[in-house]
VEXFITI-799483 format. One line per 2 residues: number of its first residue (from 1); their letters; for each residue x, y, z of N, C-alpha, C. Coordinates in Angstrom, 2 decimals. Example, Ala and Ser with C-alpha at 12.3 -4.5 7.8 and 13.67 -1.06 7.14 Angstrom:
2
1) AS) 13.19:-5.69:7.80:12.30:-4.50:7.80:13.20:-3.30:7.80; 12.85:-2.25:7.08:13.67:-1.06:7.14:12.90:0.03:7.87
END
This chain:
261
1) XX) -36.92:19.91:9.27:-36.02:19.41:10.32:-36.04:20.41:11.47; -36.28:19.97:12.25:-36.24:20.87:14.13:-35.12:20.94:14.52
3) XX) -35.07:21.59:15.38:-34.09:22.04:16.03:-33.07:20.85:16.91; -34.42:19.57:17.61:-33.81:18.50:18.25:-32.75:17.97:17.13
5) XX) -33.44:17.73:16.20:-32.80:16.57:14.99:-31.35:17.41:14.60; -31.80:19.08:14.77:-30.43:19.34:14.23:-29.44:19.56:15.18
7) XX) -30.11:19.44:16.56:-28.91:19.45:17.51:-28.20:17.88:17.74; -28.87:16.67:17.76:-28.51:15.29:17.49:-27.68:15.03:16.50
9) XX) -27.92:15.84:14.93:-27.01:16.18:14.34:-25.39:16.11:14.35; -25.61:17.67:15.22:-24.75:17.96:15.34:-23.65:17.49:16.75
11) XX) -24.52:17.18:17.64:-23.59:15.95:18.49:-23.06:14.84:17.62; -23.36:14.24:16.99:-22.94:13.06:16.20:-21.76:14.00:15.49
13) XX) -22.39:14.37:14.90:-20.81:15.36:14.36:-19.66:15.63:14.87; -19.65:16.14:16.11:-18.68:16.43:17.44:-18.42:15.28:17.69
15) XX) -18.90:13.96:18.17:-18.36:13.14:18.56:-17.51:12.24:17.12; -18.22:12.03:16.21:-17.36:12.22:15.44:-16.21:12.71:15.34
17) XX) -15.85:13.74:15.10:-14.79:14.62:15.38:-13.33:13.99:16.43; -14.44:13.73:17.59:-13.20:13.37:18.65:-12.99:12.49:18.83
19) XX) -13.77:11.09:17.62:-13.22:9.95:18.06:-12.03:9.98:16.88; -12.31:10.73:15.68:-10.91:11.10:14.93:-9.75:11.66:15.24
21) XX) -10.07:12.69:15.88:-9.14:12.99:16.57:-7.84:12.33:17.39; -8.93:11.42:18.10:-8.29:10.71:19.24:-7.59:9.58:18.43
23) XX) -7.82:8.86:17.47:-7.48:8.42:16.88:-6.40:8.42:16.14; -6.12:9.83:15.60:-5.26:10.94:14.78:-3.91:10.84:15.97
25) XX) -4.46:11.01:16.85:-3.19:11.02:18.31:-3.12:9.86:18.53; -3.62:8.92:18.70:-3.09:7.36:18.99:-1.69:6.90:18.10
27) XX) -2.51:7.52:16.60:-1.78:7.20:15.20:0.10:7.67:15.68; -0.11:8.86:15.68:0.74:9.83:15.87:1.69:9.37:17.17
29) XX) 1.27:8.69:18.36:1.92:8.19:19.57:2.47:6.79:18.83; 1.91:6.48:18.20:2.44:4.89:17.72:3.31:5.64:16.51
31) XX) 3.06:5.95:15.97:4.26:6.47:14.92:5.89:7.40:15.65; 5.55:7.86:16.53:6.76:8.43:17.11:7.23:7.24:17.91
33) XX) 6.54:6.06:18.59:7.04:5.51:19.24:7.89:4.14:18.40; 7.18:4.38:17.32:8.35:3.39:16.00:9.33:3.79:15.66
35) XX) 9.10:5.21:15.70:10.44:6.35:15.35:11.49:5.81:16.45; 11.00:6.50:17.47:12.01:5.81:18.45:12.71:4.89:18.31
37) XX) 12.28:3.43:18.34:12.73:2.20:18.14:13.30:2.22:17.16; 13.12:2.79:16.04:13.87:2.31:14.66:15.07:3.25:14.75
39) XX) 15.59:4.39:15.66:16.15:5.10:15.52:17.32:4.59:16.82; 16.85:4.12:17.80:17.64:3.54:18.77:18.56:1.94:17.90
41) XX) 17.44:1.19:17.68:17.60:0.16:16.34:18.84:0.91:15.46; 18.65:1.40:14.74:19.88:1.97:13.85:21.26:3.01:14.60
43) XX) 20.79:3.30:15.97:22.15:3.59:16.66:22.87:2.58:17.70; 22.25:1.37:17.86:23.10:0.10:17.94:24.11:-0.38:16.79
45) XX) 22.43:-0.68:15.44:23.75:-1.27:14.62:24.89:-0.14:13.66; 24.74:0.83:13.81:25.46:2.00:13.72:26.97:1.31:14.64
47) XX) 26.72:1.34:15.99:27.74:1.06:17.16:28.31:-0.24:16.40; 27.54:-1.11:16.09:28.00:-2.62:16.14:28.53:-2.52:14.66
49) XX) 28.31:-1.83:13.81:29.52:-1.78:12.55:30.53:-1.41:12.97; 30.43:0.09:13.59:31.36:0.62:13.72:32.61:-0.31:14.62
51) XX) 32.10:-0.83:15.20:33.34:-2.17:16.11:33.46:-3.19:15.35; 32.70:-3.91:14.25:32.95:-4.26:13.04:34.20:-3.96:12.31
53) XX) 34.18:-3.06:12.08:34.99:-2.46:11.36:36.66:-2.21:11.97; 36.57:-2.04:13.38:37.56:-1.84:14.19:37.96:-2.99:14.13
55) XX) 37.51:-4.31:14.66:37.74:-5.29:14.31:38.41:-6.14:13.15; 38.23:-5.58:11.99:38.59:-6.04:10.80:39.75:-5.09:10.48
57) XX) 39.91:-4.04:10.66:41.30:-3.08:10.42:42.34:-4.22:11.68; 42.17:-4.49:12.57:43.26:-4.84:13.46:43.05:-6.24:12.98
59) XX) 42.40:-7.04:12.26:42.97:-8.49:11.90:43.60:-8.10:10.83; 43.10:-6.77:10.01:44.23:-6.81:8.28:45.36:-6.42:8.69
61) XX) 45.53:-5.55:10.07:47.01:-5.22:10.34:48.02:-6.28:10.56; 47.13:-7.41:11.94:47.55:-8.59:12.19:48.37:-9.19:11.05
63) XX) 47.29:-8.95:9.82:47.75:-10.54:8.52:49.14:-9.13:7.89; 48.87:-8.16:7.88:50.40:-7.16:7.16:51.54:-7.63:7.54
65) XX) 51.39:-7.57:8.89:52.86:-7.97:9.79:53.19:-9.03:9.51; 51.90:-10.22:9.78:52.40:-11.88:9.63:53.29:-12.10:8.34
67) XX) 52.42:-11.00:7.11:52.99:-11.07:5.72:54.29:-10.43:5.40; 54.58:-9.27:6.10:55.73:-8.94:6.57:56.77:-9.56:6.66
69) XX) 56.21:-10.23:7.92:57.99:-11.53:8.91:58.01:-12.39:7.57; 57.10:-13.05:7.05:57.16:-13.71:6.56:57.80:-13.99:4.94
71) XX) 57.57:-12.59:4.59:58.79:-12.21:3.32:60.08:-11.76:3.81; 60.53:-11.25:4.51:61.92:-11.10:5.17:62.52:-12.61:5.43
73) XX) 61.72:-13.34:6.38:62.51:-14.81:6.21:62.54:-15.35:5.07; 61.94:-15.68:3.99:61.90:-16.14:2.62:63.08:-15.34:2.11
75) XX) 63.13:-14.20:2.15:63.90:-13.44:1.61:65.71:-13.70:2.47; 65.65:-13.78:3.44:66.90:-14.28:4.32:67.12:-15.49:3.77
77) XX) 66.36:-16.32:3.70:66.65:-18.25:3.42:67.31:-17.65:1.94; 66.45:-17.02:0.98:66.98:-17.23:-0.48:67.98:-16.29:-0.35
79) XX) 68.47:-16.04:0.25:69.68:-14.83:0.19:71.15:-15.97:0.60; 70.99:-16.59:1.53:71.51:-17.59:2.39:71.99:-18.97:1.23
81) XX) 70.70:-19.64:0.85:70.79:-20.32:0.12:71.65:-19.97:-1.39; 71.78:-18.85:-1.90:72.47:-17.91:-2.92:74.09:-18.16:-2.64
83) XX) 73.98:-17.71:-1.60:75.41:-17.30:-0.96:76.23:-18.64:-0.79; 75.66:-19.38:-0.26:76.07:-21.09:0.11:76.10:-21.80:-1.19
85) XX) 74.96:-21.69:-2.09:75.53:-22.06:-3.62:76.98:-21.83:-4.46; 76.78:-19.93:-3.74:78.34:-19.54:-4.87:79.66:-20.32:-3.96
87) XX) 79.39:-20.31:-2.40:80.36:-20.95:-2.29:80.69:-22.43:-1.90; 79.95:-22.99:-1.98:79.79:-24.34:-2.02:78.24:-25.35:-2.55
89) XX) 78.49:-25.57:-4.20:77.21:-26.12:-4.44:76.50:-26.84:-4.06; 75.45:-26.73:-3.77:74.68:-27.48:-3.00:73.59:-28.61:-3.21
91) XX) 73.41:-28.53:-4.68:73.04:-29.75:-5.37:71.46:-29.49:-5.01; 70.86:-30.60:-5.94:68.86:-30.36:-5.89:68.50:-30.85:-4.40
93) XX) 69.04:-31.39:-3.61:68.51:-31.66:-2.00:68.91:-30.97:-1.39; 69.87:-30.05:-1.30:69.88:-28.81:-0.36:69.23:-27.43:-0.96
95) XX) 68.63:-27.70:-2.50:68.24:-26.66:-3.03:66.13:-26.89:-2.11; 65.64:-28.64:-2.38:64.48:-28.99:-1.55:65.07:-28.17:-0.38
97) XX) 66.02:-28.69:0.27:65.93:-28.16:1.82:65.53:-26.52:2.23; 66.30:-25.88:1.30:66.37:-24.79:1.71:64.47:-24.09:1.54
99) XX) 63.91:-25.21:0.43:62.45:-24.43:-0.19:61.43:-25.25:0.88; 61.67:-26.24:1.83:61.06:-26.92:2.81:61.48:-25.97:3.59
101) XX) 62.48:-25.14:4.32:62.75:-24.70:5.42:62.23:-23.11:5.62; 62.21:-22.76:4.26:61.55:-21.69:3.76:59.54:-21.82:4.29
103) XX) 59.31:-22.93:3.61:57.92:-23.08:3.74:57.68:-23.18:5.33; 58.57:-24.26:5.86:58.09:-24.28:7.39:58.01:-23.11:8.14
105) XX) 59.29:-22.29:7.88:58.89:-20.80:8.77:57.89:-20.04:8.36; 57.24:-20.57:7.41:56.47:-19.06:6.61:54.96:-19.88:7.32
107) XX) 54.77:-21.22:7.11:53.70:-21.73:8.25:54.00:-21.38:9.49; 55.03:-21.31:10.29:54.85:-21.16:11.83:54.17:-19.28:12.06
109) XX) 55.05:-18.24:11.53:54.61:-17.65:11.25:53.20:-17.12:10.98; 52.44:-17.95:9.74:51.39:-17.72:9.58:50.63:-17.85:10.44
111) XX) 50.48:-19.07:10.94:49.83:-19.39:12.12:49.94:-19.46:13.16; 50.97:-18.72:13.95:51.28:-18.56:15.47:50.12:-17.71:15.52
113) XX) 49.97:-18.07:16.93:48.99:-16.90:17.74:49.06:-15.63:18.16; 48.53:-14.61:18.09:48.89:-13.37:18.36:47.70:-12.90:19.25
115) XX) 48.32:-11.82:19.50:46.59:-11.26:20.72:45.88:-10.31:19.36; 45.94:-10.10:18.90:44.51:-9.62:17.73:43.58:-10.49:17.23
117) XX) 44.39:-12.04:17.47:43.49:-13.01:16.93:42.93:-13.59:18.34; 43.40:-13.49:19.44:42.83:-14.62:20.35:41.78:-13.59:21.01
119) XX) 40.85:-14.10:21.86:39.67:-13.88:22.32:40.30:-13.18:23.48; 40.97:-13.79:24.21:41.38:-13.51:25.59:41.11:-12.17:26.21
121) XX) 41.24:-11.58:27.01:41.24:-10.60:27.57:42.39:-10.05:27.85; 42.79:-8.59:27.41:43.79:-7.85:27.22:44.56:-8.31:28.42
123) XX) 46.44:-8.38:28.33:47.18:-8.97:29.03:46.98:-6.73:30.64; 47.84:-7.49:31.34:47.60:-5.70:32.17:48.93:-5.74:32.41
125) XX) 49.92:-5.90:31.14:51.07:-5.32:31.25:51.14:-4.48:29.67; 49.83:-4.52:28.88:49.75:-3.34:27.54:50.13:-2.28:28.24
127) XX) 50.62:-1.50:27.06:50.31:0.32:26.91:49.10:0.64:27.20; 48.88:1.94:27.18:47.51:2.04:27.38:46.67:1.78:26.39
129) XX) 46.91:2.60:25.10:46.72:2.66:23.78:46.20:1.02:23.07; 47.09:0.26:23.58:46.95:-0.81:23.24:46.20:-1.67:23.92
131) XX) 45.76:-1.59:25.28:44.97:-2.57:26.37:43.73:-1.90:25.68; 43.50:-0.87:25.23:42.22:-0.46:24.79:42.10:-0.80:23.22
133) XX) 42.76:-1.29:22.31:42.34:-1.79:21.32:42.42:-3.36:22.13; 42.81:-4.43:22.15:42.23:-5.68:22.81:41.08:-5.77:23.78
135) XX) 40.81:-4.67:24.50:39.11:-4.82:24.74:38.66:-4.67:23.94; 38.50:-3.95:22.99:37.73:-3.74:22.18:37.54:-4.97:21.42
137) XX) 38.44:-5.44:21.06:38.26:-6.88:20.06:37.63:-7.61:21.05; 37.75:-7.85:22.37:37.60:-8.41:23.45:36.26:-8.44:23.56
139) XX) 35.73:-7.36:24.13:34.11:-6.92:24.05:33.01:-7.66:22.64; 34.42:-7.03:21.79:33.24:-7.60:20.05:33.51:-8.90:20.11
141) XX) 33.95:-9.61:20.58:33.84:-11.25:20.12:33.66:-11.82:21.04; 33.06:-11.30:22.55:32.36:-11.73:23.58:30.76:-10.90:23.55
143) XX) 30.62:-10.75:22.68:29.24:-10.01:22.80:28.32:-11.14:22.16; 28.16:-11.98:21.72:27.39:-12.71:20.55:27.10:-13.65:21.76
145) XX) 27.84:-14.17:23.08:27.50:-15.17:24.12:26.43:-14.13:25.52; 26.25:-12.97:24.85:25.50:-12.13:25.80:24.34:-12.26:25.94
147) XX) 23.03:-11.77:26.54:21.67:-11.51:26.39:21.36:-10.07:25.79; 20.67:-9.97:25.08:20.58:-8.83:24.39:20.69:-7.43:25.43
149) XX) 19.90:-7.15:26.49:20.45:-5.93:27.05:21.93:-5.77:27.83; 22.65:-7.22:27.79:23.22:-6.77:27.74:24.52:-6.65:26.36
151) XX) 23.76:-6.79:25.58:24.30:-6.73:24.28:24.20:-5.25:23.84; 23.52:-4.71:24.10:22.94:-2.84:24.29:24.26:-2.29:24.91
153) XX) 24.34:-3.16:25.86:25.58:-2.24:27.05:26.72:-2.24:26.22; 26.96:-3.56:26.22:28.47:-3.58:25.29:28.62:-3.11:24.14
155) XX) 27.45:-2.24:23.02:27.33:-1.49:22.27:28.00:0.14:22.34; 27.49:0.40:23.28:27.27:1.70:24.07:28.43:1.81:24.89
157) XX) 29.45:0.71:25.40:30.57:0.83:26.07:31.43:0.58:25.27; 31.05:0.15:23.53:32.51:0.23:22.65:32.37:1.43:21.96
159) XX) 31.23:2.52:22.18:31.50:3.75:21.19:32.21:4.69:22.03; 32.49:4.13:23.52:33.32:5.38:24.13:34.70:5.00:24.01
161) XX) 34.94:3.98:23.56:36.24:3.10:23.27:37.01:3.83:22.81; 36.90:4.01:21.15:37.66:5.21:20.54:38.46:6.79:21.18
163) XX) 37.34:7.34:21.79:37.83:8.54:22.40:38.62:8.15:23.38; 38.22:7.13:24.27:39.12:6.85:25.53:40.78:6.53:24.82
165) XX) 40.65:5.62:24.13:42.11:5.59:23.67:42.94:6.85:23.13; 42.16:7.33:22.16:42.85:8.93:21.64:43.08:9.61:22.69
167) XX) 42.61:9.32:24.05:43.19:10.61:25.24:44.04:9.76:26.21; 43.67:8.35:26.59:44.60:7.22:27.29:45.65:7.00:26.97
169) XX) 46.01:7.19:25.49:47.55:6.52:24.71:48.18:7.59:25.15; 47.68:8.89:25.36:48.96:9.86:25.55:48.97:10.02:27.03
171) XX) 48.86:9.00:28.02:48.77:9.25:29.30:49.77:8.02:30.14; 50.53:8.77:31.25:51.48:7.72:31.17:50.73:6.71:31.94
173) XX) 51.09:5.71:32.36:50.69:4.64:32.82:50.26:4.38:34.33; 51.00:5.15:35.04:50.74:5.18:36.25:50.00:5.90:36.99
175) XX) 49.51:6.85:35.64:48.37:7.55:36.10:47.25:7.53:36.67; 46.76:8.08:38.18:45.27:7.58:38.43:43.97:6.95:37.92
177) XX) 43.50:8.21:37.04:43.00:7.62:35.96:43.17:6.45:34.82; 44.20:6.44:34.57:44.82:5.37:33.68:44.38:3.69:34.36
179) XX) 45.35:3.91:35.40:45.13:2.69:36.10:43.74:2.11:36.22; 42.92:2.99:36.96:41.11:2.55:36.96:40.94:2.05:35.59
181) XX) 40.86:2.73:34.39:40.90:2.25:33.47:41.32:0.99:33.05; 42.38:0.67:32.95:43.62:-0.44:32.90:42.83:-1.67:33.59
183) XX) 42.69:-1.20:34.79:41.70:-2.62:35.77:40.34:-3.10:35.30; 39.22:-1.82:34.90:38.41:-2.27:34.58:38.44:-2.95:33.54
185) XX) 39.37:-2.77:32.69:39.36:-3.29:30.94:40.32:-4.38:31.01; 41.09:-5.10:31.63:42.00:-6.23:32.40:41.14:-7.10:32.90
187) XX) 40.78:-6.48:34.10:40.81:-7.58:35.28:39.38:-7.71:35.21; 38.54:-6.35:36.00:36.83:-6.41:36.04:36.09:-7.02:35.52
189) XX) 36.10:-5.78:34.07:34.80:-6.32:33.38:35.59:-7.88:32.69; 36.01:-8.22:32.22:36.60:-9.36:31.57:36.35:-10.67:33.07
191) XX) 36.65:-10.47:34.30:36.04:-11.26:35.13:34.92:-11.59:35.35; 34.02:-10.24:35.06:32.46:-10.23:35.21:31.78:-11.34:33.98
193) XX) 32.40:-10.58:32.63:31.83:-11.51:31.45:32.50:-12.95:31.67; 33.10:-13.40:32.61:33.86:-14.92:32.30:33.14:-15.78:33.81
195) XX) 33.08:-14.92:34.54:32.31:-15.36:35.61:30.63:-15.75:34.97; 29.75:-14.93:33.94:28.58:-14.97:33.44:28.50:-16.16:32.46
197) XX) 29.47:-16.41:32.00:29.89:-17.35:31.01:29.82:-19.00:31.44; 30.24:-18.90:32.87:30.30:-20.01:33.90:29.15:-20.45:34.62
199) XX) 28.05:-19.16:34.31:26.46:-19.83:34.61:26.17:-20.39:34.09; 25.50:-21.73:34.16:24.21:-22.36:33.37:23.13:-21.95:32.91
201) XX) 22.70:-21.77:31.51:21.64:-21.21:30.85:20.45:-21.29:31.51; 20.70:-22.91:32.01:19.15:-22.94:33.35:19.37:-21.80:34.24
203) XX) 20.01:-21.53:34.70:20.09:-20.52:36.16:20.42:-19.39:36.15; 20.23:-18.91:34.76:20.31:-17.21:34.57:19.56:-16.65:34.72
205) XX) 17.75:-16.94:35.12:17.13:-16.50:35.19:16.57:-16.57:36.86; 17.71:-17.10:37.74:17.10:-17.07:39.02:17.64:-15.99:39.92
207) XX) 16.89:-15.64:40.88:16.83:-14.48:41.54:17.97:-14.66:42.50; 18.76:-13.64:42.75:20.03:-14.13:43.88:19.47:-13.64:45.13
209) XX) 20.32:-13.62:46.13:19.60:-13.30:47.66:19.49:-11.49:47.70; 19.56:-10.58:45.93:18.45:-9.43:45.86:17.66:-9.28:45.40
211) XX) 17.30:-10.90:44.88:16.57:-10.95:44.04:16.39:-10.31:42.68; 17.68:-10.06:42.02:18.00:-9.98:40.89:18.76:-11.11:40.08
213) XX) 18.53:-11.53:38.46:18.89:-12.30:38.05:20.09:-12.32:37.41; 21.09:-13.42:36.98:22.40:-13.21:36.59:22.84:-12.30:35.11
215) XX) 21.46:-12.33:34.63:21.16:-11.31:33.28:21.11:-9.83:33.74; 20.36:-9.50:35.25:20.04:-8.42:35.42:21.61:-7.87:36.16
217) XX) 22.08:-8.81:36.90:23.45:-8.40:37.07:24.41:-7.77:36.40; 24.54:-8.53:35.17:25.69:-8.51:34.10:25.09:-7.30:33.97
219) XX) 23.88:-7.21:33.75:23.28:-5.72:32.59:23.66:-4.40:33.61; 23.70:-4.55:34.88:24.17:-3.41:35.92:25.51:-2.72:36.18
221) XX) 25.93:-3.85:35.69:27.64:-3.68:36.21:28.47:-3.27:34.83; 27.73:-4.08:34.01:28.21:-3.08:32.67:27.30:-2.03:32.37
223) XX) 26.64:-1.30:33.38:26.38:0.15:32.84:26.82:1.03:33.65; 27.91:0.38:34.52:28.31:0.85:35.71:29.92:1.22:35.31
225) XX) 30.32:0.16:34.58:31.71:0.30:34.10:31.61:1.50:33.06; 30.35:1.30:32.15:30.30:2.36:30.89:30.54:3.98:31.24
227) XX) 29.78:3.61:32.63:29.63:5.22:33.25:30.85:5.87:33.64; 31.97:4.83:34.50:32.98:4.91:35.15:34.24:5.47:33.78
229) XX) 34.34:4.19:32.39:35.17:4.84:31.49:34.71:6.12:31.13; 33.41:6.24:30.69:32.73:7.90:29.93:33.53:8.84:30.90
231) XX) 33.86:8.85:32.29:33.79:9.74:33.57:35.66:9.95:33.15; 35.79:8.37:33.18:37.32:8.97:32.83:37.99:9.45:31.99
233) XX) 37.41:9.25:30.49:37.52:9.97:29.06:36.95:11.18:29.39; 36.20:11.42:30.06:35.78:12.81:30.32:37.09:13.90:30.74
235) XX) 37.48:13.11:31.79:38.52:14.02:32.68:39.69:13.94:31.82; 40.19:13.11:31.36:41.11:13.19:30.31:41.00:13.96:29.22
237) XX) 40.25:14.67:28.70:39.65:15.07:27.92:39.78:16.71:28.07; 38.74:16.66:29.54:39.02:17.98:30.07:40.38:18.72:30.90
239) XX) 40.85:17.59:30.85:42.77:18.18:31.26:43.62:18.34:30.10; 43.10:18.07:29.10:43.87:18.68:27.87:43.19:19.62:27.26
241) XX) 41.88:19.83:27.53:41.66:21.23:27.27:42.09:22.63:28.36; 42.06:22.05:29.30:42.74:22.82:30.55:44.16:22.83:30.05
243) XX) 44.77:22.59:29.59:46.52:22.65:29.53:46.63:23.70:28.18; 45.79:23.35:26.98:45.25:23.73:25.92:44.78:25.63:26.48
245) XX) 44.28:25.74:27.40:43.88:27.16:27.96:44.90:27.45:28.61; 45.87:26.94:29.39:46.83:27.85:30.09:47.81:28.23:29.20
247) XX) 48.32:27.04:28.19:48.92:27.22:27.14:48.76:29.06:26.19; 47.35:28.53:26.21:47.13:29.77:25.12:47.02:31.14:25.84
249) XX) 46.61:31.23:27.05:46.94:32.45:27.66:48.16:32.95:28.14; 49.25:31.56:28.12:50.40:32.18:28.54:50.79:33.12:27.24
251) XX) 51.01:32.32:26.26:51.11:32.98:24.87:50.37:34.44:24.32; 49.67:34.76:25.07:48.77:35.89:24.70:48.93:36.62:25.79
253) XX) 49.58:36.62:26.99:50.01:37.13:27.97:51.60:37.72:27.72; 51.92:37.18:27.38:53.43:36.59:26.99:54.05:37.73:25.15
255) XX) 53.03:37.21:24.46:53.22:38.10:23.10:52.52:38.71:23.00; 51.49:38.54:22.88:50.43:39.69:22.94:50.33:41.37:22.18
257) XX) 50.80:41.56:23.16:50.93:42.99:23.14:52.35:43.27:22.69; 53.22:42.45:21.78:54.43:42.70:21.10:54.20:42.92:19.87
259) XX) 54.82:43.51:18.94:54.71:43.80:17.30:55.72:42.83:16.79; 55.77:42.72:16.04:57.08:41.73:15.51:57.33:42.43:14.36
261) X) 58.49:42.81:14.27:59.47:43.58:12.71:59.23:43.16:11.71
END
C-alpha cells in the first residue's frame, strides 16, 4: 500500500469522523431542544394544576358553608318544631310541615348562587384578598374558550396570583397600587376576555388596521397585564421588606448596645 492509498485512507477516515460528529451535535441540538419543550410542557401543566387545585379548595369551601347554613336551619326548624310540640301538639301534618319546610330551605340554600360558583368576573366592590381569589377562578374557567398562546398567558398570569394576594390582602384599598390592580382584575382584563369571546371564530384570524389578529391581540394585552400585576406584587413586596429594614434597624439602634439584667 502507497502512500496515495494511505492518504485516501485516511481522508475517508476524517471525513468520517466529521460527518459523526456533526451528527453527534445535530443529535445533541434536538435533544436539548426536546428538553426544552418538555420542560416548558411540564411548567404549564405544573401552573394549570396548581389553579386546579385553587379552584377545587374554594368550591370545597363554597359546599362547607352551604353545609354549614344548612345544618343550623335544620337545626332551628327542629328546635322550633320541639318547642311548638311541648306547647301545643301539633299532630302528623304539622310534624310533614315542619320536615317539608326544613327540606325547602336546605334546597334553596344548596343551590343558590354564590360567586365561587359563577363564572362572572370578580364584582369591584371585593376586598382585595378576595377580588384576587375570583379572578383566579375567573381566569381558570375562562381559559378552556382561549387559543392556546393565549392559554400560556393565562397560565403564567395565575402563578403570580398567589403572591399578589399574600401582599394585596394586607393593603388597604385605596391604595395606588391596589387600585391598578383592582381595575385590571375587575374591569380590563375580564373586558378584554369578554370582548374576545364576542368574535366570531371566522374572524379571529383577520388582520385589524395593524394588521394583527384578534388571537394576536388577546395574546399582547395579556402579557401586558401579566407584566403590570408581576410589577405590582413586586413593589408590594418590596415595601414590606423596606418597612421589615427600618423596623429592624430601629431595634438595633434602639437596643443594641443595651445589656438586659
Amino acid at each position: 500500500m502507497n502512500a496515495n492509498e494511505l492518504g485516501r485512507i485516511f481522508d475517508r477516515a476524517t471525513e468520517s469522523f466529521e460527518r459523526a460528529q456533526a451528527t453527534g451535535q445535530k443529535v445533541d441540538r434536538s435533544i436539548d431542544r426536546a428538553n426544552q419543550v418538555m420542560r416548558r410542557a411540564d411548567e404549564r401543566d405544573g401552573t394549570v394544576r396548581a389553579a386546579a387545585q385553587r379552584e377545587r379548595q374554594r368550591l370545597n369551601a363554597d359546599l362547607k358553608r352551604r353545609l354549614g347554613r344548612v345544618g343550623i336551619w335544620i337545626g332551628v326548624i327542629s328546635l322550633a318544631t320541639i318547642v311548638l310540640g311541648i306547647i301545643r301538639p301539633i299532630g302528623m301534618f304539622g310534624f310533614l310541615a315542619a320536615v317539608g319546610l326544613a327540606i325547602g330551605i336546605a334546597a334553596v340554600l344548596a343551590f343558590m348562587p354564590s360567586g365561587e360558583r359563577s363564572a362572572a368576573a370578580p364584582a369591584t366592590d371585593l376586598p382585595n384578598g378576595e377580588m384576587v381569589q375570583r379572578f383566579d377562578s375567573y381566569l381558570y374557567r375562562s381559559r378552556a374558550m382561549l387559543p392556546a398562546p393565549a392559554q400560556a398567558e393565562v397560565d403564567a398570569l395565575s402563578a403570580v396570583l398567589p403572591s399578589l394576594k399574600q401582599t394585596l390582602e394586607r393593603v388597604d384599598t385605596l391604595d395606588p397600587n391596589a387600585q391598578d390592580a383592582r381595575r385590571l382584575m375587575s374591569l380590563h382584563l375580564p373586558g378584554l376576555i369578554d370582548r374576545y369571546a364576542h368574535v366570531p371564530t371566522a374572524y379571529r384570524g383577520e388582520p385589524d388596521g395593524e394588521g394583527k389578529s384578534a388571537d394576536e391581540r388577546l395574546v399582547e394585552a395579556l402579557t401586558a397585564s401579566r407584566a403590570a400585576l408581576s410589577d405590582i406584587s413586586d413593589k408590594l413586596a418590596r415595601a414590606d421588606l423596606a418597612a421589615l429594614e427600618t423596623q429592624g434597624r430601629f431595634i438595633e439602634s434602639r437596643y443594641g448596645e443595651q445589656k438586659i439584667d
